[in-house]
C-alpha positions as CSV (number, residue, x, y, z in Angstrom):
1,X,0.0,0.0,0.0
2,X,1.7,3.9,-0.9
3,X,0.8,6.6,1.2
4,X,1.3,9.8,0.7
5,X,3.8,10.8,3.7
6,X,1.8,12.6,6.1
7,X,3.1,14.8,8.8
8,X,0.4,15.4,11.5
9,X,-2.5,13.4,13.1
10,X,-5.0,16.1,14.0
11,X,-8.4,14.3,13.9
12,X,-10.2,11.0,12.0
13,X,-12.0,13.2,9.8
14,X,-9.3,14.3,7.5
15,X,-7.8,10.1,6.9
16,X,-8.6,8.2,4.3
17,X,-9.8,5.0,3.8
18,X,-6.3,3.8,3.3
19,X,-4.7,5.8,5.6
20,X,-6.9,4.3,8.2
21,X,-6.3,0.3,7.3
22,X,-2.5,1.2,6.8
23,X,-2.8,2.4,11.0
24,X,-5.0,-0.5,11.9
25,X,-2.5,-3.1,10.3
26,X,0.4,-2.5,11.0
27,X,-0.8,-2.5,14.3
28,X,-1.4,-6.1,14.8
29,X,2.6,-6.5,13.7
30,X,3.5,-4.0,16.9
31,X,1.4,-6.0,19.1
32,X,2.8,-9.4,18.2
33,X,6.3,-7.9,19.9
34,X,4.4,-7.8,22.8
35,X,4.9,-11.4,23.3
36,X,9.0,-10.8,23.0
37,X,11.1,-10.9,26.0
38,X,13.1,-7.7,24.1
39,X,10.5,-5.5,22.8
40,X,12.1,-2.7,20.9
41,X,12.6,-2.2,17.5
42,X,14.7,0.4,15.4
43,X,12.5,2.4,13.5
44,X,12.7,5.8,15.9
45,X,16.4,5.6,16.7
46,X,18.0,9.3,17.1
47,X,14.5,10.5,17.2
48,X,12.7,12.6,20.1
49,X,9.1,12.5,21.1
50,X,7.9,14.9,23.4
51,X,5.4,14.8,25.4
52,X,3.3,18.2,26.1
53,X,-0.1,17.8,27.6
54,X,-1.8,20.8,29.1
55,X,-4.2,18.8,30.9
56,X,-3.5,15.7,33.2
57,X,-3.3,11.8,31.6
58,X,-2.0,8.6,32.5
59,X,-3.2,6.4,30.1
60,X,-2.7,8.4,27.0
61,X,0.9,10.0,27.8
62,X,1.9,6.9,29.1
63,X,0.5,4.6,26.1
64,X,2.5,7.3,24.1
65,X,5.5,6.9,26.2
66,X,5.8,3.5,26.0
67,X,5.6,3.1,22.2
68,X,8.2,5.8,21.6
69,X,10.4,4.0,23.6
70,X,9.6,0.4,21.8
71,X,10.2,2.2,18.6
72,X,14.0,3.0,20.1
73,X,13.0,6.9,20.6
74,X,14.4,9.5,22.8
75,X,11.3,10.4,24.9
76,X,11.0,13.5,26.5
77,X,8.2,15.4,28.8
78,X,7.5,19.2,28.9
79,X,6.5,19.5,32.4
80,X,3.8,22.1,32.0
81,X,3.4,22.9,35.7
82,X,7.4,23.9,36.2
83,X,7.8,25.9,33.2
84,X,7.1,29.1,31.8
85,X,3.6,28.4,30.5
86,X,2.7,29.1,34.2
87,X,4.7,32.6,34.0
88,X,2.4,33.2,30.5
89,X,4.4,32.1,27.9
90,X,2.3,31.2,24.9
91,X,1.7,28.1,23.2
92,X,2.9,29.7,20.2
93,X,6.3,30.7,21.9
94,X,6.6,26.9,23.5
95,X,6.6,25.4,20.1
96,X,9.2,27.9,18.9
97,X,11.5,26.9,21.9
98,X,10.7,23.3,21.1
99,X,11.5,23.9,17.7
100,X,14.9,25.3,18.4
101,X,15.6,22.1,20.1
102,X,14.8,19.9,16.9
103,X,12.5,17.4,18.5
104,X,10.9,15.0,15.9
105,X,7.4,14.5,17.7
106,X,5.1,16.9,19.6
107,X,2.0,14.4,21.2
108,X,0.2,17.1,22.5
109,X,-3.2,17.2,24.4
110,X,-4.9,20.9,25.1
111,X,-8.4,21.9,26.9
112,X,-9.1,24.3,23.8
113,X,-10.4,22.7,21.1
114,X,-7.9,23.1,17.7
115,X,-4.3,23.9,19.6
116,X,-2.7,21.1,17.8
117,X,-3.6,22.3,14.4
118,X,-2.2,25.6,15.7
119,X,0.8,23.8,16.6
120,X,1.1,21.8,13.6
121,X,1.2,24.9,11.3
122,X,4.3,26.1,13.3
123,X,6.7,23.1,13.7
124,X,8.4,20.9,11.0
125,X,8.1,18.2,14.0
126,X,5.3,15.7,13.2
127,X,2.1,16.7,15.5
128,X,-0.2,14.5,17.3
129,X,-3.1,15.3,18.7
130,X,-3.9,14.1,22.1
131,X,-6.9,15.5,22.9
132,X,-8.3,19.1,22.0
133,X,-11.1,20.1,24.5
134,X,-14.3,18.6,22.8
135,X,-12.8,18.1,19.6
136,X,-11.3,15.0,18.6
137,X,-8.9,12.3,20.0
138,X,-8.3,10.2,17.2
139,X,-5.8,7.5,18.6
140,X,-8.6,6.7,21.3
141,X,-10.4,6.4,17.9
142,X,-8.1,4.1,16.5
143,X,-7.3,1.7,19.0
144,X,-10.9,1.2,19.9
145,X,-11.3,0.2,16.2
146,X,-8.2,-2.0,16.4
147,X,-9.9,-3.1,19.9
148,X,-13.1,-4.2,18.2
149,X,-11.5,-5.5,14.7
150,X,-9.7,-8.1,17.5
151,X,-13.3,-9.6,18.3
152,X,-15.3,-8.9,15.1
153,X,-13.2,-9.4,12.0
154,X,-15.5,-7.9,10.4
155,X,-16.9,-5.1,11.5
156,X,-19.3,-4.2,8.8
157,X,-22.7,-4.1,10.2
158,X,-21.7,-4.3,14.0
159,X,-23.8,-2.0,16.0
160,X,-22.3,-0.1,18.9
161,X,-24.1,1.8,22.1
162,X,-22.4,5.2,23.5
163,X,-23.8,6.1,26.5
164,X,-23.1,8.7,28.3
165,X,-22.0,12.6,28.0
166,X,-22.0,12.4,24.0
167,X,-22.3,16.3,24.3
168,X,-18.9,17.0,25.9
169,X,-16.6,13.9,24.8
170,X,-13.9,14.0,22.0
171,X,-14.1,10.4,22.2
172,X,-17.9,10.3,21.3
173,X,-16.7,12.2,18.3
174,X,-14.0,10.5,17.4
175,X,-15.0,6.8,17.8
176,X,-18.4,7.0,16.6
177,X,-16.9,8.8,13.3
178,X,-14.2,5.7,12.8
179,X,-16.7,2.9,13.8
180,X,-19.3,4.5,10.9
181,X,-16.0,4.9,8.6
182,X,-16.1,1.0,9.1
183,X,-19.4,0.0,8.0
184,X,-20.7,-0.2,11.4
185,X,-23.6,1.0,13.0
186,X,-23.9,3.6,16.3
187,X,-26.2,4.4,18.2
188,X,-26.5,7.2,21.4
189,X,-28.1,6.5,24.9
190,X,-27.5,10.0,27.2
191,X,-29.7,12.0,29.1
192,X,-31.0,14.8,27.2
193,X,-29.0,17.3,28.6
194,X,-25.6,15.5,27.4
195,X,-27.1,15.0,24.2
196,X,-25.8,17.1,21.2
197,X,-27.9,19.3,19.6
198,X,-27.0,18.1,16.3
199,X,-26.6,14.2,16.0
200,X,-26.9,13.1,12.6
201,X,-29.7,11.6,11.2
202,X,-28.5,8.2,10.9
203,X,-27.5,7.6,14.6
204,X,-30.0,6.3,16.6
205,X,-30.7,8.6,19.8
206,X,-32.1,6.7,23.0
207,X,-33.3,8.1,26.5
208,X,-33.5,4.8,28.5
209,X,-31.5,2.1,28.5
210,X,-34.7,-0.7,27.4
211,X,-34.8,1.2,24.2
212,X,-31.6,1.1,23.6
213,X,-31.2,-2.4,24.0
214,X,-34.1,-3.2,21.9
215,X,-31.7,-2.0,19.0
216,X,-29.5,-5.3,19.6
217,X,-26.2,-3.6,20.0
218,X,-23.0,-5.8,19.9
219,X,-21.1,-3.9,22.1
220,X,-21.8,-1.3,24.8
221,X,-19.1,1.7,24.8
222,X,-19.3,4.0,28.1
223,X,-18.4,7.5,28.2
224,X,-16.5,8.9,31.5
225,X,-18.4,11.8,33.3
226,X,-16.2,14.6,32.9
227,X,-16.8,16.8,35.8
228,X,-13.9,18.5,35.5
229,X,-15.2,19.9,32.1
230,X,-18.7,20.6,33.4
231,X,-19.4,24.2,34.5
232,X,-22.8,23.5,35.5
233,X,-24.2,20.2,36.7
234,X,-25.9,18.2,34.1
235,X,-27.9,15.3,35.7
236,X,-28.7,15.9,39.5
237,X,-26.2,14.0,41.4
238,X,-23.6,10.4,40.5
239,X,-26.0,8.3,42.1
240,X,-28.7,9.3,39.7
241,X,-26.6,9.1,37.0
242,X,-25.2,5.5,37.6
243,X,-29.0,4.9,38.1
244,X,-30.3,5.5,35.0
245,X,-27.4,5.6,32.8
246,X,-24.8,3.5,34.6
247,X,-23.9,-0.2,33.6
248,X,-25.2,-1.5,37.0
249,X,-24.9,-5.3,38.3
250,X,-28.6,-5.8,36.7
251,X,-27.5,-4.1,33.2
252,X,-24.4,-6.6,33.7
253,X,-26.7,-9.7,33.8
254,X,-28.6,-8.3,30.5
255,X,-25.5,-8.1,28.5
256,X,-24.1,-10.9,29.9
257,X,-27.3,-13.0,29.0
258,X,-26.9,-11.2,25.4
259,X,-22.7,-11.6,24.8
260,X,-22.1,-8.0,24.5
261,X,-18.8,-6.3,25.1
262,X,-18.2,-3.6,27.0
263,X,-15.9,-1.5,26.5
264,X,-14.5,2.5,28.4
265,X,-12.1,4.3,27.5
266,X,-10.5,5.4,30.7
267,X,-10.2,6.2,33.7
268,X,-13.0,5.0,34.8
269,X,-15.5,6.1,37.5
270,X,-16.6,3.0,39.4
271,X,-20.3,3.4,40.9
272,X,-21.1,5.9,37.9
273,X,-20.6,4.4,34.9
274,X,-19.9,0.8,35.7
275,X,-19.9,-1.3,38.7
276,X,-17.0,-3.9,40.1
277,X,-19.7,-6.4,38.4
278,X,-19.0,-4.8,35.5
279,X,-14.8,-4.5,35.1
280,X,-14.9,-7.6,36.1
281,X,-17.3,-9.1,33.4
282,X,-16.0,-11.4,30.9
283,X,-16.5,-9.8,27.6
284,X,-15.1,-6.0,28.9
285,X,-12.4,-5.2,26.5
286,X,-11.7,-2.3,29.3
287,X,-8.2,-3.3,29.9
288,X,-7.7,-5.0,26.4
289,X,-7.9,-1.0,25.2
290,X,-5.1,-0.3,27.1
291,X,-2.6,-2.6,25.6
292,X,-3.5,-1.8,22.3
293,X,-3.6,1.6,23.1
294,X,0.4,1.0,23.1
295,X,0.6,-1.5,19.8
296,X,-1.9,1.6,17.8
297,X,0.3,4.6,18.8
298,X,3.7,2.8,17.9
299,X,2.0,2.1,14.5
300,X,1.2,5.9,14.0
301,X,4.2,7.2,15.0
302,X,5.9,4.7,12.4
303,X,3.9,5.8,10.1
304,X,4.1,9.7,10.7
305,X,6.5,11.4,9.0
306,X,8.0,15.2,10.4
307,X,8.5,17.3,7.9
308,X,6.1,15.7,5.2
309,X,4.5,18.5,2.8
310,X,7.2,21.4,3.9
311,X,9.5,23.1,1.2
């Protein structure tokens, strides 16, 4: 398969079809050195990824951390709290200093939605986004599709369940987009006021979780409640969430009775969106999204090229 070279990973909307399978692929070769006692490979050697996240992680920085480092990288973090972002410098005038220092890789995750595209257009380094605000996070995307491509070789036709804050979530965005990209089917269960506005017209929306399942999804994919990007309560209190939108022990024994998977993409809030019952049912794919999480990010940054498109 020829690519063009492509410099940045910004969002799922802007890959191709090809672009997409090349990702997914190569993936399933990254994850077989998994089962190595030595686990790097040469690719990145005398590269640097850095690391610059605005906003706390420890799945995605670390996932990203890890692979750089299988892929023989120099891996680097800009520790936001001790530098001079916190005496005002500007992203614009981090990524020139970064710049100067010739890094290859700039994994960056920001609160405001479209920072990494701002960033991209000022770097030769190869930009990947992270996470912008409510945006996009498009290797959450991909390694849920490599998740699910692991269970259904096929995907075409599979029907997944969102539930949760669909209004607020980059991962909502991102995932449903990829999985439709795919051939499969989605479908939204949230309480109205984490709804979007504009859902469209081929995504099923659902209030109540009978409804929902009445669709005959194959797997169920629950959102985290962000509070921590929620200026205004949105549903009256956890326990009522988890009540009416949560995967309680009862919801368990549904799916369990049906074969569905479950599957979260992290951290996850236990008594709001899922119970013990729940991480520990048989068909989550919870912590299964985590390892790939690894094998999909050393696949894009293989694939990633800084500089790509620049005279």
């Amino acid at each position: 398969m020829t690519l063009t070279p492509r410099k940045d990973l910004l969002d799922i909307a802007s890959l191709t079809d090809d672009e997409i399978k090349f990702v997914l692929e190569n993936a399933v070769s990254f994850k077989d050195l998994f089962k190595r006692s030595v686990k790097k490979v040469p690719p990145l050697r005398g590269q640097t990824v850095l690391t610059l996240f605005y906003e706390p992680s420890t799945r995605t920085r670390s996932s990203f951390e890890v692979a750089a480092s299988r892929l023989s990288a120099d891996v680097t973090h800009f520790d936001i709290e001790s530098s001079s972002v916190v005496k005002g410098e500007s992203v614009l005038d981090t990524v020139e200093t970064l710049e100067a220092m010739r890094v290859d890789y700039i994994v960056v995750r920001h609160k405001q939605a479209g920072i990494p595209s701002l960033i991209a257009k000022n770097t030769r380094a190869s930009v990947i986004n992270a996470g912008d605000g409510w945006h996009a996070h498009p290797t959450q995307a991909l390694l849920d599709a490599f998740t699910l491509k692991e269970v259904h070789k096929d995907l075409r036709g599979c029907r997944a369940l969102i539930v949760g804050d669909i209004q607020h979530s980059r991962v909502a965005r991102s995932t449903s987009l990829i999985f439709r990209r795919l051939g499969m089917q989605v479908a939204y269960l949230a309480p109205g006021s984490m709804m979007p506005r504009e859902v469209p017209t081929e995504i099923p929306q659902f209030g109540n979780w009978r409804d929902a399942l009445d669709w005959k999804p194959d797997v169920v994919y629950l959102l985290r409640v962000q509070s921590e990007r929620l200026d205004e309560p949105f549903f009256p209190n956890a326990a009522e969430y988890h009540k009416h939108y949560g995967l309680t022990n009862e919801r368990v024994e549904i799916i369990r009775e049906r074969g569905l998977h479950v599957m979260h993409p992290g951290p996850v809030n236990r008594g709001v969106e899922i119970t013990d019952a729940g991480m520990a049912y048989e068909k989550s794919l919870i912590n299964t999204q985590v390892e790939n999480g690894i094998a999909v990010r050393m696949s894009v940054l293989y694939w990633l090229r800084p500089g790509a498109g620049l005279s």
